[in-house]
C-alpha positions as CSV (number, residue, x, y, z in Angstrom):
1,X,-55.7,-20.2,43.4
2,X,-53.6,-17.0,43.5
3,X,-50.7,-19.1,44.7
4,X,-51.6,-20.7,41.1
5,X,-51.5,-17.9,39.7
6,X,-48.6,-16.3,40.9
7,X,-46.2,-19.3,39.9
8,X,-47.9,-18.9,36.6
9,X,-46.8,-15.6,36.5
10,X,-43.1,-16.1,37.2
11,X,-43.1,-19.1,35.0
12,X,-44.2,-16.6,32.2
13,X,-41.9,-14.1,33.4
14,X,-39.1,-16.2,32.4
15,X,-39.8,-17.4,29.3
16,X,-40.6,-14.0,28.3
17,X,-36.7,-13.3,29.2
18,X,-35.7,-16.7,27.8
19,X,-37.6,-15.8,24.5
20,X,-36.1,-11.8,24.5
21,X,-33.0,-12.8,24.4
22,X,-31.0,-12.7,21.3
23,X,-28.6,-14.9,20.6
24,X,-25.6,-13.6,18.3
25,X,-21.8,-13.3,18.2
26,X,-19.6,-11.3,20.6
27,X,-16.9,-8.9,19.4
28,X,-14.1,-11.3,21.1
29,X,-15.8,-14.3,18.7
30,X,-15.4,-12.2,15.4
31,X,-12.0,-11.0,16.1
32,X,-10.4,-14.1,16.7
33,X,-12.1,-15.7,13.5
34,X,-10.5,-12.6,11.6
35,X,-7.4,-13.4,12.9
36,X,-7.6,-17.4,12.2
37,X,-8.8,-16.0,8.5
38,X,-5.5,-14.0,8.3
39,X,-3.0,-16.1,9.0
40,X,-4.6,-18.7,6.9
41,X,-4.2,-15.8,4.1
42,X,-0.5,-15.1,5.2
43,X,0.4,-18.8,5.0
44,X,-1.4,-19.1,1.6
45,X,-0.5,-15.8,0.0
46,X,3.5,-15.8,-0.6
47,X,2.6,-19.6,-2.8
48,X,-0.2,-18.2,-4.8
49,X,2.7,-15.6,-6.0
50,X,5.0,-18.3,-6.8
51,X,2.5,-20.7,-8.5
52,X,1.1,-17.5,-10.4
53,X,5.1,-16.9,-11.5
54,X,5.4,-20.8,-12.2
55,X,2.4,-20.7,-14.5
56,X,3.9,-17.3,-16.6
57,X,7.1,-18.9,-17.0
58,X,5.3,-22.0,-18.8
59,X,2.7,-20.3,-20.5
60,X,5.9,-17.8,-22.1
61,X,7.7,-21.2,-22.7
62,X,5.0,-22.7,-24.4
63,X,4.6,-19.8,-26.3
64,X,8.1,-19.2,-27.4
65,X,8.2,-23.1,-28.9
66,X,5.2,-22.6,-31.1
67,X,6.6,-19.7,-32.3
68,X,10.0,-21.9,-33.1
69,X,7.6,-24.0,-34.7
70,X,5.9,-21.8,-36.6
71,X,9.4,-20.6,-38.3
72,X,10.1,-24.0,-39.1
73,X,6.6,-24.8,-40.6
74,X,6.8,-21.4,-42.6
75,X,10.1,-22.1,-43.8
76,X,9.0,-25.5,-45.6
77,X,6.0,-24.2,-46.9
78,X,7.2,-21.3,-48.4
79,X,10.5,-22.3,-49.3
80,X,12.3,-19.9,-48.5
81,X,15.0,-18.9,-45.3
82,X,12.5,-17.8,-42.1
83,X,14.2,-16.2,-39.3
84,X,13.4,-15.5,-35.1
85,X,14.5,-12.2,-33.6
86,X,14.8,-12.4,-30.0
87,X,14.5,-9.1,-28.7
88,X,15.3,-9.2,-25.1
89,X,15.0,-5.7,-24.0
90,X,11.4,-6.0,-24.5
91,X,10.5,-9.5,-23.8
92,X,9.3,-10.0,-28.0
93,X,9.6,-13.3,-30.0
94,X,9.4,-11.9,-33.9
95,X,9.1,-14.5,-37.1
96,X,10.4,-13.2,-40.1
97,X,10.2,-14.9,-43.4
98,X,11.7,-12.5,-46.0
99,X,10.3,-8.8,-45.7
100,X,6.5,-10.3,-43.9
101,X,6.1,-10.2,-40.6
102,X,4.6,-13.6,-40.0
103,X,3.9,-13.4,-36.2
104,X,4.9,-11.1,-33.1
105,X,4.7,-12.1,-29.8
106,X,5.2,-9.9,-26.7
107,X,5.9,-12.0,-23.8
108,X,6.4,-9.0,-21.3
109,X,3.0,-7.6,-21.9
110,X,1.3,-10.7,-22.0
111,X,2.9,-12.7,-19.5
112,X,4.8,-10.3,-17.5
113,X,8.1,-12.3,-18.2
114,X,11.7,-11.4,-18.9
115,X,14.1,-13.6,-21.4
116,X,17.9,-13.8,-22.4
117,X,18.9,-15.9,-25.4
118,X,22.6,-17.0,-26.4
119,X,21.8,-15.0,-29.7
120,X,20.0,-12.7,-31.1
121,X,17.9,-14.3,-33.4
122,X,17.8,-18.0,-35.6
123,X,17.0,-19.0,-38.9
124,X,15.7,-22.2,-40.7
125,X,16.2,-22.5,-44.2
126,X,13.7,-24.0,-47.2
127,X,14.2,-27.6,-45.5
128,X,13.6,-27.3,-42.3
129,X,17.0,-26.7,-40.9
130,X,18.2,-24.5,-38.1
131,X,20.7,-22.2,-39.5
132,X,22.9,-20.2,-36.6
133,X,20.6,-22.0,-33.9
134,X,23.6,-24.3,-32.8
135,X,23.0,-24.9,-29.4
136,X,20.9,-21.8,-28.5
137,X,19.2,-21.3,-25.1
138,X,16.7,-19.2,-24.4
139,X,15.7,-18.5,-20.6
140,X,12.3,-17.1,-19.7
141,X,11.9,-15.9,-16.3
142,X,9.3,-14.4,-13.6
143,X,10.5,-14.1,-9.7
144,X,11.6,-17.1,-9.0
145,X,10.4,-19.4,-11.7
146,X,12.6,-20.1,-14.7
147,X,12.4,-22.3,-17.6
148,X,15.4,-23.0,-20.3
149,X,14.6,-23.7,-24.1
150,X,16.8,-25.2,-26.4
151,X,17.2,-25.0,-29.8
152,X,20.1,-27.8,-31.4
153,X,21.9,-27.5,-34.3
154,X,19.4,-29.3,-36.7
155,X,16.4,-26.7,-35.3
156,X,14.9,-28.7,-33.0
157,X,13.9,-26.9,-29.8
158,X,12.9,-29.0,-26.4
159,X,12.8,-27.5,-22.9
């Protein structure tokens, strides 16, 4: 019987060990899962930049057409000659239709985007028609992402 119980014993023993040990992660596992996590940000990283630049560049492009739309719209509803002031030096679209203001835009501040335009500004008179927009090009840009607009004779503006 004590033989028994003595087997019983160690048998106990040992699951007591079996059941105190804690199982967990060693310092060697977590580093080399931060470093798999790094170089999965390094690789991913430099194209988030360029997709974030790609996305400005159309959002400023997008932007800068409805304002060339809006000059033509306000130009046959009020009848009267509507102009676009492109000023480059701080990235703002500005729609002018006599002495009012009709919209601003600041495409630096809001997309974080630089432009250059073949002119300064364009105009469309009472019907519609670009006046001084022959063959304009306007070209927004952010890093590496660039995007042309142009504006033909008749007013019409396509990227």
């Amino acid at each position: 019987m004590t033989m028994k119980l003595v087997r019983h014993h160690e048998t106990m023993v040992a699951l007591l060990k079996e059941a105190t040990v804690q199982k967990g992660t060693t310092l060697i596992e977590i580093g080399v899962t931060i470093s798999i996590l790094g170089l999965m940000a390094g690789l991913t990283f430099p194209r988030f930049g360029s997709y974030r630049d790609r996305v400005a560049v159309d959002a400023a492009t997008s932007s800068t057409l409805s304002l060339l739309a809006t000059a033509r719209h306000a130009a046959l509803r009020r009848a009267t000659l509507t102009a676009v002031h492109f000023d480059t030096t701080n990235a703002i679209v500005l729609v002018v239709a006599g002495v009012d203001t009709i919209e601003s835009r600041p495409l630096h501040e809001v997309h974080g985007v630089v432009f250059s335009t073949t002119r300064d500004s364009i105009a469309f008179t009472p019907s519609g028609l670009g006046y001084g927009a022959s063959n304009t090009r306007i070209i927004i840009r952010r890093g590496a992402a660039a995007d042309t607009i142009a504006v033909s004779r008749l007013g019409r503006a396509r990227r």
